[in-house]
C-alpha positions as CSV (number, residue, x, y, z in Angstrom):
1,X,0.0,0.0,0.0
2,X,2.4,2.2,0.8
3,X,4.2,1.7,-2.4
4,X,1.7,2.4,-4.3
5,X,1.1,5.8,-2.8
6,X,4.8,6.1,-3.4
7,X,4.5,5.9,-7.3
8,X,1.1,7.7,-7.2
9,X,3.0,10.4,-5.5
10,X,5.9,10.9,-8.1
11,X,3.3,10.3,-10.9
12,X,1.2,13.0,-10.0
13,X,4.3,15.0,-10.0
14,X,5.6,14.3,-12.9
15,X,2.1,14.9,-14.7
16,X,2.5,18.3,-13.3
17,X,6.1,18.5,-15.4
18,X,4.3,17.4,-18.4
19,X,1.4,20.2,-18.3
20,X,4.2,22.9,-17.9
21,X,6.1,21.5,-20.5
22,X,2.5,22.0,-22.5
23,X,2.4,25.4,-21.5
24,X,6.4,26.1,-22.8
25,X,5.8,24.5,-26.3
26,X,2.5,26.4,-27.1
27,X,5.0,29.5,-26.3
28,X,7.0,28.1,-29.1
29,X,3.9,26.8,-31.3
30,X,2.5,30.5,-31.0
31,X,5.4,32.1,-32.2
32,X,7.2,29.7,-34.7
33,X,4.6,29.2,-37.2
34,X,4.7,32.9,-37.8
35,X,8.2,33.9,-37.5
36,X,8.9,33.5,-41.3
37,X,5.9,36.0,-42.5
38,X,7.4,38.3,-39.6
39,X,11.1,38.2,-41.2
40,X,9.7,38.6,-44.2
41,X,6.9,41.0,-44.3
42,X,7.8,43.6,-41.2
43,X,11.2,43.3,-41.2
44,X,11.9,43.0,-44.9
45,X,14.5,40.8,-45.1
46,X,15.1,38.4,-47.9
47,X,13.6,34.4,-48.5
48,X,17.5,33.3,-48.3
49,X,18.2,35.5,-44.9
50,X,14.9,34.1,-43.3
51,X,16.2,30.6,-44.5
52,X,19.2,31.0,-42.7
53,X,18.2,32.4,-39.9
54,X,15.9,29.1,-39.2
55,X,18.3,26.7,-40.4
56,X,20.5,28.7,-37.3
57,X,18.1,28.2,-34.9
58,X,17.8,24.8,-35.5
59,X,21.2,23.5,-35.6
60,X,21.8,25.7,-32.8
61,X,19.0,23.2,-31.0
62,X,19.4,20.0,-32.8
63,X,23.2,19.8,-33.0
64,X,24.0,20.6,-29.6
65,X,21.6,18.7,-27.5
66,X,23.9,16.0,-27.0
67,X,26.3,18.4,-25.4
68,X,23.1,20.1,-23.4
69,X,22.9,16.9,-22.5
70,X,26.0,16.3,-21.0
71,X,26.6,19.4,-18.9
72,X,23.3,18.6,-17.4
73,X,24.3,15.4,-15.9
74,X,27.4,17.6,-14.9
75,X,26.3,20.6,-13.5
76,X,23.0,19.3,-12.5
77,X,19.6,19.2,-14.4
78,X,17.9,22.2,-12.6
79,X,20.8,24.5,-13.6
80,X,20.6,23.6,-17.1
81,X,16.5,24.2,-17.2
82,X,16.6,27.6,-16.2
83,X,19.8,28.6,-18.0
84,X,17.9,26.9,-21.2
85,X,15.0,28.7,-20.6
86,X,16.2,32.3,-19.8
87,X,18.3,31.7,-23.0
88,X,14.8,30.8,-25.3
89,X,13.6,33.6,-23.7
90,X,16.1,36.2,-24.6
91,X,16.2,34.7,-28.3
92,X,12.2,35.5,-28.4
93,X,12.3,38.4,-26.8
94,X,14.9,39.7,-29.9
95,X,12.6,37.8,-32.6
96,X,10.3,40.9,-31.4
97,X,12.5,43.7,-30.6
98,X,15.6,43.8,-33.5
99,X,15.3,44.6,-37.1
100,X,19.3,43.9,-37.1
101,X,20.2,41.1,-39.2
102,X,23.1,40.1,-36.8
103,X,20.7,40.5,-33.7
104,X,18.5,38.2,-35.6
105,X,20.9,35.7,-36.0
106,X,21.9,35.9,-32.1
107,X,18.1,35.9,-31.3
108,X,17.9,32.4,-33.3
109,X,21.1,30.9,-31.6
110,X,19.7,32.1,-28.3
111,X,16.5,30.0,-28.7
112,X,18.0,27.2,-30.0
113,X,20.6,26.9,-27.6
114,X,18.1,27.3,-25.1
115,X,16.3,24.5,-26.0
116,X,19.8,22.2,-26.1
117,X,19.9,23.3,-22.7
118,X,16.5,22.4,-21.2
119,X,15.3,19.7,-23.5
120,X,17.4,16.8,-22.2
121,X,17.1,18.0,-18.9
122,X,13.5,18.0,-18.3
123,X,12.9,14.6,-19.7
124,X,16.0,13.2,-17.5
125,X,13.9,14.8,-14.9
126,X,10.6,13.2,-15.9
127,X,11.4,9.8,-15.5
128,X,14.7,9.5,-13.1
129,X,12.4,8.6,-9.9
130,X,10.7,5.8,-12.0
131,X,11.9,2.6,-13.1
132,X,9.5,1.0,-14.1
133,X,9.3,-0.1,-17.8
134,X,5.0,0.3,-18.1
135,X,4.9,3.7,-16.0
136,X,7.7,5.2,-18.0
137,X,5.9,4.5,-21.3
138,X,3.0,6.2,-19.7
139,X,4.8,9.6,-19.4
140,X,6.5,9.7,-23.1
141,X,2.8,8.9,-24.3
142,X,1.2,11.6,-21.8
143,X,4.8,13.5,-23.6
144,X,3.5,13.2,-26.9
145,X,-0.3,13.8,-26.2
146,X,0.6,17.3,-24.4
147,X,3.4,18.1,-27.3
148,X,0.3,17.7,-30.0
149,X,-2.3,19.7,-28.0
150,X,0.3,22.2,-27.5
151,X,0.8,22.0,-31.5
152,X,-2.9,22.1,-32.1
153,X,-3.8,25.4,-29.7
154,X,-0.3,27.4,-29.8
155,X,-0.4,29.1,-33.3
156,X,-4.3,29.7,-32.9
157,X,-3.4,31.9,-29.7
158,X,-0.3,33.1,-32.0
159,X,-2.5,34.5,-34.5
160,X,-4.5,36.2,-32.1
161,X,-2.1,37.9,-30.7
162,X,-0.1,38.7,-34.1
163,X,-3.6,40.8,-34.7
164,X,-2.6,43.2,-32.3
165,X,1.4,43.1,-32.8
166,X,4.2,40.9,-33.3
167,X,6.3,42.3,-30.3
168,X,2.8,41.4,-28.5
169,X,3.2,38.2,-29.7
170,X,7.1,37.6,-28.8
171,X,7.0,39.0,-25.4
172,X,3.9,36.8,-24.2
173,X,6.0,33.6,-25.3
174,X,9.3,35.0,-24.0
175,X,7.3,35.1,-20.9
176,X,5.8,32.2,-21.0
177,X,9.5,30.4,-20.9
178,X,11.1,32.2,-18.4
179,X,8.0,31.7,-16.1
180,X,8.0,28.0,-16.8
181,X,11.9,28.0,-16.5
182,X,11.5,29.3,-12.4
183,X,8.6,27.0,-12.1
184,X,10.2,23.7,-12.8
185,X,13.6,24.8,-10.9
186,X,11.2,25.1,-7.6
187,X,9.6,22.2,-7.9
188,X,12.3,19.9,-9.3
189,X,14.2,20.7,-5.7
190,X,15.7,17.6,-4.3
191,X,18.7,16.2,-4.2
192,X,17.8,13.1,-6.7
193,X,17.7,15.5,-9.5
194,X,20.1,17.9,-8.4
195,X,23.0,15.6,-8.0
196,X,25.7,17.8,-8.3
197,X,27.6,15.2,-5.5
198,X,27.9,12.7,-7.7
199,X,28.1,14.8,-11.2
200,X,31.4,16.8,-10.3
201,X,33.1,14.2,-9.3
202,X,32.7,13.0,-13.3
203,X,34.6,14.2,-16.3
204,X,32.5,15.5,-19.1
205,X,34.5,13.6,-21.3
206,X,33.9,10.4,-19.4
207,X,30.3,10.8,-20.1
208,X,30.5,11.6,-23.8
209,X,32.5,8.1,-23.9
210,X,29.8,6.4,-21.6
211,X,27.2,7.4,-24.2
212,X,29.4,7.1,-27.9
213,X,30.5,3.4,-26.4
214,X,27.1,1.9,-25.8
215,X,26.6,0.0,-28.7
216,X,23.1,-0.5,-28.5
217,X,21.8,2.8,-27.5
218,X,24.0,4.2,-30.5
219,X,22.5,1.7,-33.0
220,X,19.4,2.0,-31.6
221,X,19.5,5.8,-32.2
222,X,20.9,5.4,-36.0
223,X,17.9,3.2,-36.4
224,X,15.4,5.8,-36.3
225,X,16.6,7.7,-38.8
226,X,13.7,6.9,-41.4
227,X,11.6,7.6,-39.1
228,X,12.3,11.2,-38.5
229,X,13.5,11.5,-42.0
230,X,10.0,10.5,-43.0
231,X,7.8,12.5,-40.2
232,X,9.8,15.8,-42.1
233,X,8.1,15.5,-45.4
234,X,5.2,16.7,-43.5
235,X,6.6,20.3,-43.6
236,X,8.7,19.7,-47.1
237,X,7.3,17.0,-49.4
238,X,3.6,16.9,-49.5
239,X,3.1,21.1,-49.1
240,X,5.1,20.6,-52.7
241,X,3.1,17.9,-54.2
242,X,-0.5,20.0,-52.8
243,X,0.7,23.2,-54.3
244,X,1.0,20.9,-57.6
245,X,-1.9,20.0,-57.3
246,X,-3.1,22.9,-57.2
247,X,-4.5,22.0,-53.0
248,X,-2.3,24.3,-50.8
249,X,-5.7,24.8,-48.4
250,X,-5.5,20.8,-47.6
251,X,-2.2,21.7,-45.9
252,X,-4.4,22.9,-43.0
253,X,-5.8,19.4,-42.5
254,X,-2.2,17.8,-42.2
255,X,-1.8,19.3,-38.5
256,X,-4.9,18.6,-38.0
257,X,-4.5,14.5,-38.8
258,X,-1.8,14.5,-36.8
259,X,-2.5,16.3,-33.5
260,X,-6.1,15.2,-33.8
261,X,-4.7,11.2,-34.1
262,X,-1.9,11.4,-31.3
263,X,-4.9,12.9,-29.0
264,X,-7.3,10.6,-29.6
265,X,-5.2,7.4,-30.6
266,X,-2.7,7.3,-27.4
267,X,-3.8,6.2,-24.8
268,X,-6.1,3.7,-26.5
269,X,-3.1,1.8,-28.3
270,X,-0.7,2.5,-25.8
271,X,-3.5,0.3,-24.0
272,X,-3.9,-2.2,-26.7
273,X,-0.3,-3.1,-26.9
274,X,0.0,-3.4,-23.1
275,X,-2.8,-5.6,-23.4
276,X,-0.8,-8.2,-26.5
277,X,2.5,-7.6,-23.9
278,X,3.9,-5.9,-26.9
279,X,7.8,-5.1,-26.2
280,X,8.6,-1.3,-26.9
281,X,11.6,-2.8,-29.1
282,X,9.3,-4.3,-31.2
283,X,6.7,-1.5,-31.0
284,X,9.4,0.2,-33.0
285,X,9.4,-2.0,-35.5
286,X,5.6,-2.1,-35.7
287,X,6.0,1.8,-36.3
288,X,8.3,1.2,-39.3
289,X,5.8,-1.3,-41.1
290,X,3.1,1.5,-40.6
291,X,4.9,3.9,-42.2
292,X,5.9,1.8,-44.8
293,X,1.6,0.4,-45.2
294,X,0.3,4.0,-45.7
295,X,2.8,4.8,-48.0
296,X,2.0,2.3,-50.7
297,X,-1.7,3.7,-52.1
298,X,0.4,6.8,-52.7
299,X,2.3,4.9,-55.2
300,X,-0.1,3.4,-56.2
301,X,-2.5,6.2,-57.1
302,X,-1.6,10.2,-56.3
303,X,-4.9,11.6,-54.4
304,X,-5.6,14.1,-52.1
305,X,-7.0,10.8,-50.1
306,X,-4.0,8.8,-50.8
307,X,-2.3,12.0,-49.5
308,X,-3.9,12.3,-46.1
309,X,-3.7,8.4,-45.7
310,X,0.2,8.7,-45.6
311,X,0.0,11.3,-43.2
312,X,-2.4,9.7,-41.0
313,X,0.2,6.6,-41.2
314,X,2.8,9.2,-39.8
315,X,0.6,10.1,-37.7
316,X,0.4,6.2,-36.2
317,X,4.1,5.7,-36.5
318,X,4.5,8.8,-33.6
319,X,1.9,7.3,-31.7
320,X,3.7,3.9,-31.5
321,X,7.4,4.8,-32.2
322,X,7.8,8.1,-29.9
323,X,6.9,6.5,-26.5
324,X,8.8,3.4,-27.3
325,X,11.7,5.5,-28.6
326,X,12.3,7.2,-25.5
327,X,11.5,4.6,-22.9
328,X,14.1,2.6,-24.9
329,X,16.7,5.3,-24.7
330,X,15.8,6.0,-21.0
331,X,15.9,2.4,-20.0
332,X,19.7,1.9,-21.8
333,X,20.7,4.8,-19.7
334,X,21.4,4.9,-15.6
335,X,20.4,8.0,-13.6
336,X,23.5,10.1,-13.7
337,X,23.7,9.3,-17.7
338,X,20.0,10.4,-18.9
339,X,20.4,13.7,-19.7
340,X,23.3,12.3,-22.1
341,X,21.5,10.0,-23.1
342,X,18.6,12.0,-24.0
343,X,20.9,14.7,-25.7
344,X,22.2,12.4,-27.8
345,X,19.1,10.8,-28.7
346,X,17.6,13.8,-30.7
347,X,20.7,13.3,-33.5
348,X,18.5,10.7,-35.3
349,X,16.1,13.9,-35.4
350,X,18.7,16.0,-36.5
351,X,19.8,13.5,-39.0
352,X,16.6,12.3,-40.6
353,X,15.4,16.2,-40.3
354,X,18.1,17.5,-42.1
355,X,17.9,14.7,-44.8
356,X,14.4,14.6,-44.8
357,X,14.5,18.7,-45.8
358,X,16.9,18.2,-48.9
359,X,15.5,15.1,-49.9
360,X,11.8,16.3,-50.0
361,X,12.8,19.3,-52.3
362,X,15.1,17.1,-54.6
363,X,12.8,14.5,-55.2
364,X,10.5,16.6,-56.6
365,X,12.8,18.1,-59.0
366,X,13.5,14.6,-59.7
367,X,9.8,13.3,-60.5
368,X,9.1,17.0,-62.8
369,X,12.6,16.3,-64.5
370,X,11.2,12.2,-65.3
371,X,7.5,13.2,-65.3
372,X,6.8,10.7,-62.3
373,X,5.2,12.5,-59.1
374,X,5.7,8.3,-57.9
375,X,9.6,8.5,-57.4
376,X,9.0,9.9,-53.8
377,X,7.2,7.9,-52.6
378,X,9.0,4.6,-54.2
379,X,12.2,6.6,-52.2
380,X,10.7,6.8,-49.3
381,X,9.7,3.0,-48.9
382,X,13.0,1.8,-49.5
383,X,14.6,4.4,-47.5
384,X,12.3,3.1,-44.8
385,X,12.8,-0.6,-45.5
386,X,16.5,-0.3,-45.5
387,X,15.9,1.4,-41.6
388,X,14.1,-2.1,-41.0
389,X,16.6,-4.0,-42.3
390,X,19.2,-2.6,-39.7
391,X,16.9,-2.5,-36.9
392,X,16.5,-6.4,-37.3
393,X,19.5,-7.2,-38.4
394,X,21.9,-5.0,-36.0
395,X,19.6,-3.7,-33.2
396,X,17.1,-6.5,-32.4
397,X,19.7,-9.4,-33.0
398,X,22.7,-7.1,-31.3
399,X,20.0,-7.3,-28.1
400,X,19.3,-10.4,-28.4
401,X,23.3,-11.9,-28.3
402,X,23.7,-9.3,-25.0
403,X,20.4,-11.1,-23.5
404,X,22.4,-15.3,-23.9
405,X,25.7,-13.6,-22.7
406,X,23.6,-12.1,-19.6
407,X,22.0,-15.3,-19.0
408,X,25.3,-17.3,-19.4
409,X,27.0,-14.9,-16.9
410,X,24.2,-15.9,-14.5
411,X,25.1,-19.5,-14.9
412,X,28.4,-19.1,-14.2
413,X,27.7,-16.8,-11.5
């Protein structure tokens, strides 16, 4: 009994981590969306400028989270929320105030940065009092169903706001960080998260070799790969192919489909696999073949339908792979490692992002230049089933040789 009131107890705090977390990424779902027309528009800079700027502000984020990472399980997870937040919130803050290209540039390193900071850090946080496989799975799901609602409601209070003033607009979600930022650093207070006793005592190069030496988390992370590569032609590859045909309004409905699936769809599959006793390796796996499934009518016949049936397979894939993904990762890591861990887990995003965003572009040119709109898609299941291939072949069998040597050891032992 009283154990149970003991994982009640950090539940319900953790739950309370997830719902500010909500509240920080509709602060960057209200302002995001709308940073490009901003650039643009009001401060009159041009499409190439803009483009760099973003491409800064997410290298800035997706590049260095691996090193966020690391200094948080050095210096101590709370120190690297609210420096990663008061860092976002500067970078917004100058989205609003500067007209200066160079201050724009330091506004979108801020930001990013910021979220290298705090991003490994709160999800080390989330789930370093809980060890349990089931309950962990149950806060990256809750993860992903506050990350799409936050997706779904931030840029409608964005555009709101952007009727009365952008600067409105940027100081409400620079707010919204900072205030978020002191919040979680009160209420993560305890010596379990802190631990600075243990971390200083450590080399930060000791944990960079902790993580790059784990052969299983390392292939586990090149793994998913197609996945994120994939998930990124939501924002590059089908706005193309709906703007040829001539349906740039369906791109409305794409956001919709997929915030609108991972609210609904969570917790009812998260229960229905629990129910088979399906594994959250091969949950991952399960993910892949979805992907790969709702990708075929679009080869088979190009249609706005066709079109929103791939999506809604992305759409799946998040539901089943996301969760799984991260209890995976957290579960390969120990307690003084996670932040690492998680740091270096987002490279798979930055990898298949990046790729994903060249890719979607130059296939395109490909299918006008061989008058086949089917060449992307074709891609994009082979780029997929090789992802398979490894995961079986390197990542599932690699696990299961470590599992016989475990159980030898145990003999011997």
């Amino acid at each position: 009994m009283k154990s149970k009131f003991k994982v009640r107890k950090i539940l319900k705090k953790e739950y309370i981590v997830i719902f500010l977390m909500f509240i920080m990424n509709m602060g960057f779902f209200m302002i995001i969306p709308y940073l490009t027309i901003h650039l643009t528009n009001s401060v009159g800079l041009a499409g190439t400028i803009v483009g760099l700027i973003l491409a800064f502000r997410l290298i800035s984020q997706q590049g260095l989270t691996f090193f966020g990472g690391v200094l948080a399980d050095k210096i101590g997870l709370r120190i690297n929320i609210i420096l990663g937040s008061a860092l976002r919130s500067i970078g917004f803050l100058l989205f609003g105030l500067s007209t200066s290209t160079f201050l724009l540039f330091l506004a979108a390193i801020f930001s990013g940065l910021g979220g290298a900071l705090f991003t490994p850090a709160i999800r080390a946080a989330l789930i370093k009092d809980i060890s349990s496989e089931i309950e962990r799975n149950k806060i990256f799901s809750s993860l992903n169903i506050s990350d799409n609602l936050a997706l779904a409601i931030g840029p409608l209070i964005g555009v709101a706001l952007l009727k009365v003033d952008f600067l409105l607009l940027s100081i409400v979600s620079s707010s919204i960080y900072i205030v978020i930022g002191l919040l979680l650093y009160a209420l993560l207070r305890n010596k379990t998260v802190n631990g600075k006793a243990i971390q200083n005592r450590v080399k930060t190069i000791d944990l960079l070799v902790v993580v790059i030496r784990d052969r299983n988390f390392v292939t586990l992370v090149v793994s998913t790969i197609g996945f994120f590569f994939t998930v990124q032609q939501i924002y590059v590859l089908i706005p193309l192919i709906l703007d040829f045909l001539d349906s740039t309004e369906v791109i409305a409905y794409i956001y919709i489909i997929i915030s609108g699936s991972v609210i609904l769809l969570q917790v009812p599959i998260d229960k229905f696999l629990n129910m088979l006793r399906i594994s959250n390796s091969i949950r991952i796996l399960i993910g892949y073949l979805m992907l790969i499934l709702f990708t075929i009518p679009v080869t088979i016949t190009l249609s706005i339908f066709s079109l929103l049936l791939f999506v809604f397979g992305i759409a799946m894939s998040l539901i089943i792979i996301s969760p799984a993904y991260n209890t995976l990762v957290s579960n390969l890591a120990t307690k003084n490692t996670l932040a690492s861990f998680f740091g270096f887990s987002t490279l798979a995003a930055a990898v298949g992002g990046a790729l994903g965003n060249f890719s979607g572009g130059y296939l395109i040119d490909l299918s006008i230049r061989f008058d086949s709109l089917s060449i992307p898609w074709f891609t994009i299941i082979v780029f997929n089933l090789i992802f398979v291939l490894f995961y079986i072949f390197v990542v599932l069998k690699g696990k299961s040789q470590n599992s016989k040597l475990e159980d030898k050891v145990k003999e011997i032992s």
